[in-house]
C-alpha positions as CSV (number, residue, x, y, z in Angstrom):
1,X,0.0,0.0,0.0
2,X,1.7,3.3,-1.1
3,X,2.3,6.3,1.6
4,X,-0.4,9.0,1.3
5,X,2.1,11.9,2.0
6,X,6.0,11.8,1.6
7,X,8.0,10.5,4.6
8,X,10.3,13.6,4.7
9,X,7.6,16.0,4.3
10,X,6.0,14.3,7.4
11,X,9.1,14.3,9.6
12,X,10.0,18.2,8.4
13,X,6.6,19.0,9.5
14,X,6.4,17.3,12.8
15,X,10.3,18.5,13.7
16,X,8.7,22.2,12.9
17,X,6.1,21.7,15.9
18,X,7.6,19.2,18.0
19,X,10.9,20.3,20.1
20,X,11.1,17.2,21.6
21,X,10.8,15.1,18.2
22,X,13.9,17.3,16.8
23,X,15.8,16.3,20.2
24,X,15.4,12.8,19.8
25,X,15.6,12.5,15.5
26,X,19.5,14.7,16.6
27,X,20.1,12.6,19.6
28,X,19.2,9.6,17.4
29,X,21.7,10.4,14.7
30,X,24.2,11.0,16.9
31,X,24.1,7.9,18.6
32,X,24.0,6.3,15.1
33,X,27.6,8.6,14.7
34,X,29.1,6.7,17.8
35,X,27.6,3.4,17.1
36,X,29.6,3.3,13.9
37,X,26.6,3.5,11.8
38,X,27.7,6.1,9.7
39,X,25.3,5.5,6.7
40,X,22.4,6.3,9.1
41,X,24.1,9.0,11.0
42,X,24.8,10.7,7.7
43,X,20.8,9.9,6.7
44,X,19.1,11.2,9.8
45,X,21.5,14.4,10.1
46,X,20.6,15.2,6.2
47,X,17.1,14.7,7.9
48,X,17.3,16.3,10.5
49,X,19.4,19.8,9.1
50,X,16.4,19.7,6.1
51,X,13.5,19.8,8.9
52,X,15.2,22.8,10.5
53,X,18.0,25.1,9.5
54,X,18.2,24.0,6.1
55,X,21.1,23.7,4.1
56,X,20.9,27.2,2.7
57,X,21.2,28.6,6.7
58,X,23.7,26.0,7.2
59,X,26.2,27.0,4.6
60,X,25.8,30.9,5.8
61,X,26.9,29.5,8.9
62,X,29.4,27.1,8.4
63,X,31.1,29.3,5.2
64,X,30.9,25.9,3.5
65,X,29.0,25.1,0.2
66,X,25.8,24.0,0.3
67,X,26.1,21.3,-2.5
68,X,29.7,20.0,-0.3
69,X,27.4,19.7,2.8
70,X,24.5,17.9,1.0
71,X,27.4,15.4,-0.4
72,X,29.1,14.9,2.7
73,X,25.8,14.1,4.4
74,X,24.8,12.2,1.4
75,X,24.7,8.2,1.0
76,X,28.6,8.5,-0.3
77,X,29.4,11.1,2.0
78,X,32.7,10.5,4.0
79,X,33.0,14.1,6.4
80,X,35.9,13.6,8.4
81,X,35.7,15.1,12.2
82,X,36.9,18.4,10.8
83,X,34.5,19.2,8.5
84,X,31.8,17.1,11.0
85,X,32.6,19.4,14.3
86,X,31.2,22.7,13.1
87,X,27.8,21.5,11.5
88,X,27.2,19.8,14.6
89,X,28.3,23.2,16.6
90,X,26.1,25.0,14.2
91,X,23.2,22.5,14.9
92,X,23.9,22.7,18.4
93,X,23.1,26.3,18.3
94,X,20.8,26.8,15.8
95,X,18.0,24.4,16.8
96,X,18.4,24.9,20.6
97,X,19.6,21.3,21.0
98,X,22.2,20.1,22.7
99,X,23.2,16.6,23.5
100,X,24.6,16.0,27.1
101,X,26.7,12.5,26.6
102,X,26.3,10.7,30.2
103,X,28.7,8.2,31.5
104,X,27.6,5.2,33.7
């Protein structure tokens, strides 16, 4: 049975009116990031950056290109930590969430 609206138009739109939906779809990709799971990490940040700042925001932040961000968190994206660290510190203080990591 095919979808009645798009998934990404759904998730944009609740992540617009639900704080604590944005909190967990970035806490979620960020686990994926220190899990390993880079493919999904990469997917749900794409996500995630599309149902808030946008990319356009995100370049004017970071001083990179949009098209390199959209690559590098594309399927074949491979962002080392240095080009990683400051869209996370832009997300961070763009979208009012931040993640508190929590040992034991």
């Amino acid at each position: 049975m095919p979808l009645t609206r798009d998934f990404k138009t759904l998730v944009k739109e609740r992540a617009e009116r639900d704080q604590a939906f944005r909190a967990a779809l970035y806490a979620e990709a960020l686990e994926a990031l220190i899990e390993g799971d880079a493919d999904t990490a990469r997917a749900m940040l794409r996500d995630y950056v599309n149902a808030t700042l946008g990319f356009e925001r995100l370049e004017a932040l970071t001083g990179t290109p949009r098209k390199s961000l959209m690559r590098m968190l594309g399927p074949s994206g491979n962002p080392g930590l240095d080009k990683l660290a400051p869209i996370l510190r832009v997300l961070n203080a763009e979208t009012g969430v931040n993640i508190a990591i929590r040992t034991g």
